[in-house]
C-alpha positions in Angstrom: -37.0 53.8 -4.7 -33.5 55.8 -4.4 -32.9 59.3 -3.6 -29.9 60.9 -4.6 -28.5 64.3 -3.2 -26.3 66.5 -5.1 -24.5 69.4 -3.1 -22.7 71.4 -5.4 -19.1 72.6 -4.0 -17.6 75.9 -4.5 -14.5 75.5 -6.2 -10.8 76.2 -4.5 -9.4 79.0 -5.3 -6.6 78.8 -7.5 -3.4 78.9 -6.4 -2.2 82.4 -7.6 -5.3 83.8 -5.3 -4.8 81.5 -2.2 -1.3 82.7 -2.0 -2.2 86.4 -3.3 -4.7 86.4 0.2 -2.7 84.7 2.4 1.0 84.9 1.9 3.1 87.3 2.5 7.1 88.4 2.5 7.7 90.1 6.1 12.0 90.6 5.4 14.1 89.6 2.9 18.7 89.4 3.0 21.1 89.0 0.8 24.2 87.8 1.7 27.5 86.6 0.0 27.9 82.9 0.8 30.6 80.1 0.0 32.0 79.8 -3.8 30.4 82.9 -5.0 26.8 82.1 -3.8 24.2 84.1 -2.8 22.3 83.2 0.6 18.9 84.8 0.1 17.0 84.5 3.3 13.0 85.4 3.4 11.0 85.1 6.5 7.2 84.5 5.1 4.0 85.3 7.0 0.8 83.1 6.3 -2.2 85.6 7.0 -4.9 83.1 5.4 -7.5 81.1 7.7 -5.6 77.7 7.1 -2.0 76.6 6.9 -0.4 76.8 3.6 2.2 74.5 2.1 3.9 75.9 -0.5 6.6 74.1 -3.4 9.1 75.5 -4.8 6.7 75.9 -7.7 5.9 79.1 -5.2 9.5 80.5 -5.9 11.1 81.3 -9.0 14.5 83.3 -9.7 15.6 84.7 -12.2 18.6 86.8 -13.8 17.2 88.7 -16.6 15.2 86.3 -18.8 17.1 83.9 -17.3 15.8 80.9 -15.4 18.5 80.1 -11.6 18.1 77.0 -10.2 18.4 76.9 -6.6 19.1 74.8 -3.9 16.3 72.9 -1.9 14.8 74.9 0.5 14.2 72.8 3.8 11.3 74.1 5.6 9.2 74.7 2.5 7.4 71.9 2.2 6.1 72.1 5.9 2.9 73.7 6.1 3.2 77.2 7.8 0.3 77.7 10.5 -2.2 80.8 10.7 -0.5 83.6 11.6 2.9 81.6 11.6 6.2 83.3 10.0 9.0 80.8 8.8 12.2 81.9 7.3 13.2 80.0 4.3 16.7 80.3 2.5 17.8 79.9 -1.0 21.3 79.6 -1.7 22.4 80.8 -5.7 25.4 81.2 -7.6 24.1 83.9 -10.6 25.7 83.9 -13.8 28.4 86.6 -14.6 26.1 89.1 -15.9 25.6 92.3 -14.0 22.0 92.3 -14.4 19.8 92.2 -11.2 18.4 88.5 -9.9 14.2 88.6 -9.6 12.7 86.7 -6.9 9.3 85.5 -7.1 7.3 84.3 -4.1 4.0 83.5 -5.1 2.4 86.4 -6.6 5.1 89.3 -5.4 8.4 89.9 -6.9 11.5 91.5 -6.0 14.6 92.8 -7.0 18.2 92.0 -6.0 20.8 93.8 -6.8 24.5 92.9 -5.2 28.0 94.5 -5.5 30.0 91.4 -6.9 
């Protein structure tokens, strides 16, 4: 005779909520780098229960409608402790258009706006 158990598990939360709850941007600076790049720096802050490991599926930029690419971002890919902060930079060169770059880090977004 066999017995089987069956424990139902609640599902993860997806990832737009994990990061919604647990990430977050403590400073963000702009700074002209080499060749007409932009260094932006962002220190981020995980306030969830567990580390988080984010991609750069996390971060997007844009300029306008625009998709940037950006460099790799070393550091990202190492899970960031309770309570941790970790400063990350992206390095950018944005197209000749005056309109404002949009940085997305998980669920927030912000504006940058630079005097070329």
């Amino acid at each position: 005779r066999h017995v089987r158990w069956r424990f139902p598990l609640p599902r993860p939360p997806a990832r737009d909520a994990a990061l919604r709850n647990a990430l977050t941007v403590d400073t963000m600076t702009v700074a002209q780098g080499e060749a007409d790049a932009l260094e932006i720096r962002v220190t981020l802050r995980n306030r969830g229960d567990a580390p988080l490991t984010l991609t750069r599926a996390d971060l997007g930029l844009t300029q306008g409608e625009t998709p940037l690419s950006f460099s790799s971002v070393p550091g990202l890919d190492l899970p960031i402790a309770h309570g941790e902060t970790r400063t990350v930079t992206l390095t950018v060169i944005p197209g000749r258009s005056a309109q404002p770059l949009t940085l997305r880090v998980g669920h927030e977004r912000f504006r940058i706006v630079w005097d070329s």
